[in-house]
C-alpha positions in Angstrom: 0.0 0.0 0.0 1.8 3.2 -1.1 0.3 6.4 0.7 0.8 8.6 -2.5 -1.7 6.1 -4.3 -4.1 6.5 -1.7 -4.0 10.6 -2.0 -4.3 10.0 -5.8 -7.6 8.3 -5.7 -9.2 10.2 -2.9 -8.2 13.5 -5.3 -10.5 11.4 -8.1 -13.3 11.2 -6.2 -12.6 7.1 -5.4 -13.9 4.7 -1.6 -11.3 4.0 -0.1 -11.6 1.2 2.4 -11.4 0.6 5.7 -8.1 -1.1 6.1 -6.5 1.9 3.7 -8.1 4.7 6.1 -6.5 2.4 8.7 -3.1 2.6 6.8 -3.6 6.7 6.6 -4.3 7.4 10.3 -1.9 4.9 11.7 0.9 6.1 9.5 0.3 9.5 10.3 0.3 8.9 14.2 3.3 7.1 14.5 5.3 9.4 12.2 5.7 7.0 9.0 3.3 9.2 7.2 4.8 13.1 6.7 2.9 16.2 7.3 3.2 17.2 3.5 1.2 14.3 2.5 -1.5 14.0 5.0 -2.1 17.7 4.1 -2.5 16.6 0.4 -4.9 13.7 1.9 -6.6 16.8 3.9 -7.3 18.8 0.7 -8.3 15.9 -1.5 -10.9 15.2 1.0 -12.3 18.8 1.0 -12.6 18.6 -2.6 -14.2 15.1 -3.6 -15.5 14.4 0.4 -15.8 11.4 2.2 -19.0 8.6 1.9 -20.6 7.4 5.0 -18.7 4.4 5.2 -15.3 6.4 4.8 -16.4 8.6 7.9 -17.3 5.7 10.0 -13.8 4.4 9.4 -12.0 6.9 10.2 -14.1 8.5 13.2 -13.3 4.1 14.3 -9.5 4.6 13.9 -9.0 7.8 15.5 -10.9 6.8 18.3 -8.5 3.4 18.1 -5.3 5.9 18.0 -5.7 6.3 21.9 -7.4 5.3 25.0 -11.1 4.8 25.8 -12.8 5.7 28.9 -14.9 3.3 30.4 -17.5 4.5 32.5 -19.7 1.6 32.7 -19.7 1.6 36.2 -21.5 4.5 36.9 -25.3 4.8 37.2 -27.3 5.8 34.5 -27.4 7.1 30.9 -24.0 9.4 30.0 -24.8 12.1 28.1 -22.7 15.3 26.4 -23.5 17.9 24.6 -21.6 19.6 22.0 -21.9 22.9 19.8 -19.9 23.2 16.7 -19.1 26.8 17.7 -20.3 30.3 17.6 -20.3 33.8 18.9 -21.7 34.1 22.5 -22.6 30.5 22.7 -22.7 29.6 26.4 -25.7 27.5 26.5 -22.8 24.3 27.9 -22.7 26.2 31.2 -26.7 26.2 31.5 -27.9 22.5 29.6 -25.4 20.7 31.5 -26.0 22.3 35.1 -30.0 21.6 34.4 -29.9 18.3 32.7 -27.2 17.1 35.9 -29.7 18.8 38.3 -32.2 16.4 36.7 -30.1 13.4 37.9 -28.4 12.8 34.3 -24.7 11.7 34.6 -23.3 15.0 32.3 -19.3 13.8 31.1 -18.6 17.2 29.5 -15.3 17.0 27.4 -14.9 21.1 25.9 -12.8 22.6 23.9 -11.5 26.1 23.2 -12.0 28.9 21.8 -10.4 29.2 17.6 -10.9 32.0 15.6 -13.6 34.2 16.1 -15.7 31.2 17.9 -15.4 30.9 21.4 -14.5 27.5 24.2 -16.1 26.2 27.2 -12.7 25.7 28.7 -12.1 28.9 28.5 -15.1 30.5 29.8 -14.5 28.1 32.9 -10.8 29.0 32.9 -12.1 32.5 33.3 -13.6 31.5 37.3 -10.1 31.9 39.6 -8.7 28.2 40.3 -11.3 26.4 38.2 -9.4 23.6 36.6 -10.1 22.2 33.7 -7.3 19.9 33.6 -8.0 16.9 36.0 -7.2 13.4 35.4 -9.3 10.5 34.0 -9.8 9.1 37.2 -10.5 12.3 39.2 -13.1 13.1 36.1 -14.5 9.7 36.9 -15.1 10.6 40.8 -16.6 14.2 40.2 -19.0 12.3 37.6 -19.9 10.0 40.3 -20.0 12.1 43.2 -21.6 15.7 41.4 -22.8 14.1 37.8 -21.3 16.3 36.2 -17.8 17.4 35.4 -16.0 19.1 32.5 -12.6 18.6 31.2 -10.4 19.0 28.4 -9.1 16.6 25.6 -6.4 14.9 26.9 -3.6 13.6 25.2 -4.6 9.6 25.6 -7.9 10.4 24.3 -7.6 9.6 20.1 -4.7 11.5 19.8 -4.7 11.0 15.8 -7.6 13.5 15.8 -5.3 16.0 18.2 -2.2 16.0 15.4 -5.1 15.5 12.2 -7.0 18.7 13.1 -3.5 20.9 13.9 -3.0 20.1 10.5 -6.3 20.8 9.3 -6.0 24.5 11.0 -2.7 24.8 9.3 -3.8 23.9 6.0 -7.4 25.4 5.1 -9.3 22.1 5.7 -10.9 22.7 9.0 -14.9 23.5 6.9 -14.6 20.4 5.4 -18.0 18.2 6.6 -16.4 14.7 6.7 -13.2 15.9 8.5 -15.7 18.3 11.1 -18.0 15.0 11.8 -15.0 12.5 12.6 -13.1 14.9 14.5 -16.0 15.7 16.8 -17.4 12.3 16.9 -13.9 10.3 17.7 -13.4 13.0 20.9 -16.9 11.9 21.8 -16.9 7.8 21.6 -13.6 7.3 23.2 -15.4 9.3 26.4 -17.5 6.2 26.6 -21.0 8.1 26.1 -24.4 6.5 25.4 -25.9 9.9 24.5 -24.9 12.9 22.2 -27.2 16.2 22.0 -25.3 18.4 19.1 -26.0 22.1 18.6 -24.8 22.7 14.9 -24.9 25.9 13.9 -25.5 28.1 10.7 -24.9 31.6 9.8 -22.7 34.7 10.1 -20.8 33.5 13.0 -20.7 29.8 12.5 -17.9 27.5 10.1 -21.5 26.4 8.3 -22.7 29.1 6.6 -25.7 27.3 4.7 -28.2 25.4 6.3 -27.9 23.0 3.8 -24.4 22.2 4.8 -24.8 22.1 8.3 -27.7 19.6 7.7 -25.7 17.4 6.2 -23.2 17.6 8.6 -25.3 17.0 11.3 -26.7 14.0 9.7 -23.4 12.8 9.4 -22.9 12.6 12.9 -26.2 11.3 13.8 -25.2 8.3 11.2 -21.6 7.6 13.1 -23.4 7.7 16.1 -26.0 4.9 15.3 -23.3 2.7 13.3 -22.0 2.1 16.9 -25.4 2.5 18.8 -25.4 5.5 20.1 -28.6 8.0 20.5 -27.3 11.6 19.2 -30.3 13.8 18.4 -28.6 17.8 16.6 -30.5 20.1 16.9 -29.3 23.2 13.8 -29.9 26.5 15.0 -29.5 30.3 13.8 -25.8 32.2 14.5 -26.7 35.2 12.6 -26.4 36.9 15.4 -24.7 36.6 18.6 -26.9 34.6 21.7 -27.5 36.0 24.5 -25.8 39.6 25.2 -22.0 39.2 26.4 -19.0 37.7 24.4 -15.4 36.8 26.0 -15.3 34.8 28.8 -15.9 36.1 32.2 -18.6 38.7 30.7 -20.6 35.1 29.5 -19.8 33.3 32.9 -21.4 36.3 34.4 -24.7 36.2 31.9 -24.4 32.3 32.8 -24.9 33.3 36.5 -28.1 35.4 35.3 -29.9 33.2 33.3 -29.5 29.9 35.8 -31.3 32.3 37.7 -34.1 33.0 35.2 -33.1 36.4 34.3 -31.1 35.8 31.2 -31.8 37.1 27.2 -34.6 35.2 25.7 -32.9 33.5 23.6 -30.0 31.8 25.2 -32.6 30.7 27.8 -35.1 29.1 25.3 -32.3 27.2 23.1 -30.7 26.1 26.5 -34.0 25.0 28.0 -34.4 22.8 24.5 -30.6 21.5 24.5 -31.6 20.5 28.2 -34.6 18.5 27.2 -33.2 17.0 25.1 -30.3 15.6 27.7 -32.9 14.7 29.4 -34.9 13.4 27.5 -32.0 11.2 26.3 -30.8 10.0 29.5 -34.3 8.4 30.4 -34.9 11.0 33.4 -38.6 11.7 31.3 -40.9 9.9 28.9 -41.3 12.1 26.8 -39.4 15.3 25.3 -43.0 17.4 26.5 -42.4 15.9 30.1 -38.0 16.7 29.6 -39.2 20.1 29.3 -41.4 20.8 31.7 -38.3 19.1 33.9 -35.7 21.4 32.4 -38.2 24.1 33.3 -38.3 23.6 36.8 -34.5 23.0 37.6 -34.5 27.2 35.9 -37.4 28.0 38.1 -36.3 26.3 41.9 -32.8 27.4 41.2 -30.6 24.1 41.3 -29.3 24.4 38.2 -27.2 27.2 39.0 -26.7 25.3 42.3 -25.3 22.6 40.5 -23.0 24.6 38.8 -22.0 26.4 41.8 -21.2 22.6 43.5 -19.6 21.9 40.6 -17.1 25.2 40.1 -16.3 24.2 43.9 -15.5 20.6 43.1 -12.8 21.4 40.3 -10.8 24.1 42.4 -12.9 27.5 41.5 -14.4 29.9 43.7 -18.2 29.5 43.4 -19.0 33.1 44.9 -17.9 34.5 41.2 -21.3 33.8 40.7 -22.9 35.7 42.9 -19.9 38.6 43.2 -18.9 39.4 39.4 -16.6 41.2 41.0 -14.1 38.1 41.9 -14.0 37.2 38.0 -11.6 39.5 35.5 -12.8 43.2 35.0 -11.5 44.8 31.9 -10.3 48.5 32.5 -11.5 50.0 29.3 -14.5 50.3 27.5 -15.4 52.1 24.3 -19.2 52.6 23.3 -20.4 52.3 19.6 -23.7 53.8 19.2 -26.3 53.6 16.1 -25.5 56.0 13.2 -29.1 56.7 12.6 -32.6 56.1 13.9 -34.3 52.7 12.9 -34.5 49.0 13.8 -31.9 46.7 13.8 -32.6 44.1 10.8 -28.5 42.5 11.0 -25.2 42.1 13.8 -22.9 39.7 12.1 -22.0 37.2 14.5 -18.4 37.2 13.0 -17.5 40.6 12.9 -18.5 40.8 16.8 -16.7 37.3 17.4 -13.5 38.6 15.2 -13.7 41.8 17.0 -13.6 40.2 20.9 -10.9 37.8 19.4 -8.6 41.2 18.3 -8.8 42.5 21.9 -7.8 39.1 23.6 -11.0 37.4 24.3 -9.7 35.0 21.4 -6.8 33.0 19.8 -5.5 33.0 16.3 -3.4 29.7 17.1 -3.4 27.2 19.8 -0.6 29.2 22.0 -2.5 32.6 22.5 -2.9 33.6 25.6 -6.2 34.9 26.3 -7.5 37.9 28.7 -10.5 36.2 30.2 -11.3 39.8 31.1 -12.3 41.4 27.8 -15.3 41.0 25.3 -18.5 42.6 23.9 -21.7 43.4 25.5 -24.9 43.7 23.1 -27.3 46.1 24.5 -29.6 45.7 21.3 -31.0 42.6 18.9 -32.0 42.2 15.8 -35.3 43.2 15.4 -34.8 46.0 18.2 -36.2 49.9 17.2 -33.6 52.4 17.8 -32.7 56.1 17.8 -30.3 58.2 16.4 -27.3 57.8 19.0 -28.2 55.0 21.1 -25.7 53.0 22.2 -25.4 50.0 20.1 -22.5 47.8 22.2 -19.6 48.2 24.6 -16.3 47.2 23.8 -14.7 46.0 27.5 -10.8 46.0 26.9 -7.7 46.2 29.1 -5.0 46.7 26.4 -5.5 49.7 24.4 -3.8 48.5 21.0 -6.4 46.9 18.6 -9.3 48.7 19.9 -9.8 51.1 17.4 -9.6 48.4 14.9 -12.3 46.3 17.0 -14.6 49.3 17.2 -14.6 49.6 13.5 -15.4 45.8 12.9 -18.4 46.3 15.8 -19.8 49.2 13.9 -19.7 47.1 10.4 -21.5 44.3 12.3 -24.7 46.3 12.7 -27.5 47.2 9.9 -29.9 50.1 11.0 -33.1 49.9 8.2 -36.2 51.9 8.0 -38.1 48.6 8.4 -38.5 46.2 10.9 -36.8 43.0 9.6 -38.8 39.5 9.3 -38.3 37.0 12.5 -36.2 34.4 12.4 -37.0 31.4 14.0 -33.7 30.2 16.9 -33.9 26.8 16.0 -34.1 26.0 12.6 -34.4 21.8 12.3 -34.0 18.7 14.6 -32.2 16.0 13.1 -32.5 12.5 14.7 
């Protein structure tokens, strides 16, 4: 088996089978393969893409590349949830806590912030001592002990994916469906889950930019998922504009704090409501998805939720009084407003300008070894939809480094539309797939 003739029929459009996406991964995790011909692997996948089978092979060998965690052993159905990324999305901090408080067994494996999309890890990494980085087995005993914990991938856990998708950033293949649906879905299996609930989104300020292609990619990973008999139920929904008000880190821990205490933006409360349902619903704590709603409702309402996450943020090292005293998280020093040009209604904020702009004053990374200032961000104080006057303020720009901001203010003000007319609504969540 020659690797170069594997690139060469993949570039045609060719199946390849399961023992020569085998050959591809193996190669490439031990070393034999070089970087310059994965990449050409990479791009020949983008172009032609992958069939069903060829995804199932290769989600099945990166997950093979490392070790699995068993967590047979403790009670009940496991359940995750995952977003494919966007601008403001913090519904992880809110499902989870709700769905755990239900008495589902919540193994939350996050990543971080790329781009102008932000990470759960670093949200959490935003709350003082909060780690993020525990061992499998102390991940274990918080599952056991709070039901819910979140950590990071590790570097046992299908470590071809870890070295695949550096590669992938590096070489303009990180849209590509196939290589999105393995990468997400080989993370996910080796955490020994039975249950998935996916958020993929669509828009301005996701990767998917068409619904069609997010449908499809979502399918995709329902399909993996069922191959090896397990329930995943995505859910594709709008990232137009950015949910909820605040984006960069301790800014959304603090509008996490509000809305577990059912006095958060409509909107990130409704699609987290439905994301915990659906956790729920999935790990057998309701009949129905009617009844897993009316039992996400109630963990909102009686407030142990956001007790949950408060036990939890103890049990992994933070302080859980950030919660309660913003002050104890990051403050930016700075702040800039941008106000509306004109009187009107709001009928667009691109999700990626606002992301790209939080991202330029630190609230992002460009590669894996940025540091970021959990401090900074953006603050909405308007939505699409929203009638306006001639000077009112738009957004806040929170900053503690003075050096991009002018730059950032410009993107913000390009992110808004002011029109004469009040735009059409736009329904949150747009399908439910599986």
């Amino acid at each position: 088996m020659r690797t170069v003739d594997l690139i060469h029929r993949k570039r045609d459009g060719e199946e390849l089978s399961v023992e020569e996406i085998a050959y591809l991964v193996d190669g490439y995790t031990n070393g034999g393969i070089p970087d310059y011909q994965m990449s050409a692997f990479l791009m020949a996948v983008f172009f032609s893409g992958m069939t069903d089978r060829e995804v199932s092979a290769l989600t099945d060998r990166m997950v093979a590349s490392g070790a699995s965690v068993d967590l047979s052993d403790l009670p009940g159905v496991k359940v995750d949830k995952h977003s494919t990324g966007g601008v403001g999305d913090k519904t992880s901090l809110i499902a989870a806590p709700l769905a755990a408080a239900a008495g589902v067994t919540i193994p939350m494996i996050s990543g971080r912030a790329l781009g102008h999309t932000g990470g759960t890890l670093d949200k959490l990494e935003s709350i003082p001592g909060f780690r993020t980085g525990l061992s499998i087995e102390e991940f274990r005993e918080q599952l056991g002990k709070h039901q819910l914990g979140f950590i990071g991938q590790s570097q046992e856990v299908a470590p071809a994916d870890g070295k695949v998708y550096a590669l992938r950033d590096a070489t303009a293949t990180v849209e590509s469906i196939p290589l999105i649906a393995s990468s997400i879905m080989s993370k996910k299996l080796a955490m020994g889950l039975d249950a998935l609930v996916l958020d993929v989104k669509v828009g301005s300020g996701a990767f998917m930019k068409k619904q069609v292609d997010a449908r499809r990619l979502a399918q995709m990973m329902v399909g993996i998922g069922r191959r090896v008999d397990k329930r995943v139920q995505a859910l594709i929904t709008d990232m137009n504009q950015p949910l909820g008000y605040a984006i960069g880190n301790a800014l959304e821990v603090m509008e996490v704090s509000q809305t577990l205490q059912n006095a958060g933006p409509a909107d990130l409360t409704q699609l987290s409501l439905e994301l915990a349902a659906r956790m729920i619903h999935l790990g057998k704590k309701a009949a129905s998805i009617e009844e897993a709603r009316e039992v996400a409702q109630s963990k909102l309402l009686d407030g142990s939720g956001y007790r949950k996450l408060k036990e939890v943020i103890g049990a992994q090292g933070g302080n859980p009084q950030v919660l309660d005293r913003f002050e104890l998280l990051p403050n930016a020093t700075g702040a800039r407003e941008i106000s509306s040009p004109r009187a009107g209604y709001v009928s667009a904020i691109d999700a990626e300008y606002i992301g790209l702009a939080s991202a330029m004053i630190g609230a992002g990374r460009d590669t894996k070894e940025d540091v970021i200032d959990p401090a900074v961000g953006v603050i909405l104080e308007v939505k699409i939809g929203q009638k306006v006057d001639a000077g009112a303020v738009l957004c806040r720009l929170y900053y503690t480094n003075e050096e991009h901001v002018e730059e950032a203010a410009q993107l913000v003000e390009d992110a808004f539309r002011i029109s004469s007319t009040a735009p059409e609504e736009r329904a949150l969540i747009l399908e439910v797939v599986g």
